[in-house]
N, C-alpha and C positions, 0 to 999 in steps of 0.2 A: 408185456415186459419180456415174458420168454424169449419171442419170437426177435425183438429189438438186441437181444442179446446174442442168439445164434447169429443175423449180420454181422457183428461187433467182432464174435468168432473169425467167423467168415474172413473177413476183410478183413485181423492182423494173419491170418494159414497163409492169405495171399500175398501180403506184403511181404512175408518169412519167405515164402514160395520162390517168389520173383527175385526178393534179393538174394537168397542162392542159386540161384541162374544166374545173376548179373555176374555176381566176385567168383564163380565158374568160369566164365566166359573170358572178365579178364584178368583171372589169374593164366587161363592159356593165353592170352594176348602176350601176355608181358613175357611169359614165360618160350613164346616163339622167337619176339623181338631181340630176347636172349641169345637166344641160340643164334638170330642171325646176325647178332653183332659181333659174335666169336669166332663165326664164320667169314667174318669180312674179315675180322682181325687177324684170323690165322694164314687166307688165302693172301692178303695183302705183304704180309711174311713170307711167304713160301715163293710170290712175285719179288718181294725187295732181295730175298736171298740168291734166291736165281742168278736175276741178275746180277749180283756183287762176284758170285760165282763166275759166269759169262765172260765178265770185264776180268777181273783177274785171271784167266787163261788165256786167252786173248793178247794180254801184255799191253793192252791199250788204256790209257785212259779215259779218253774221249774219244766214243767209240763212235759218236755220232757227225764229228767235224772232219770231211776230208778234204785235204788242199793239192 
């Protein structure tokens, strides 16, 4: 009975174990994914800006069609 007991132990330490290693794991996942969506966000601003900048000095509108 002891002994059937200590596994019982055993085996919930390591399910506790394992599942915080898992929501460790992907609390950093999620938590990278984060950061590199804010990162596309901001860099994709910083290109739409740009360029709005570019064209407006420029005096052109369509800066891309020459005749």
């Amino acid at each position: 009975m002891g002994r059937q007991l200590a596994w019982y132990a055993l085996a919930i330490l390591a399910v506790v174990v394992v599942g915080a290693i898992v929501v460790s794991i992907i609390k950093s996942l999620l938590g990278l994914i984060w950061y590199l969506l804010v990162g596309a966000v901001v860099v994709g601003g910083a290109v739409y800006l740009y360029g709005r900048a570019k064209g407006s000095i420029g005096g052109r509108k369509f800066r891309g069609i020459r005749r």
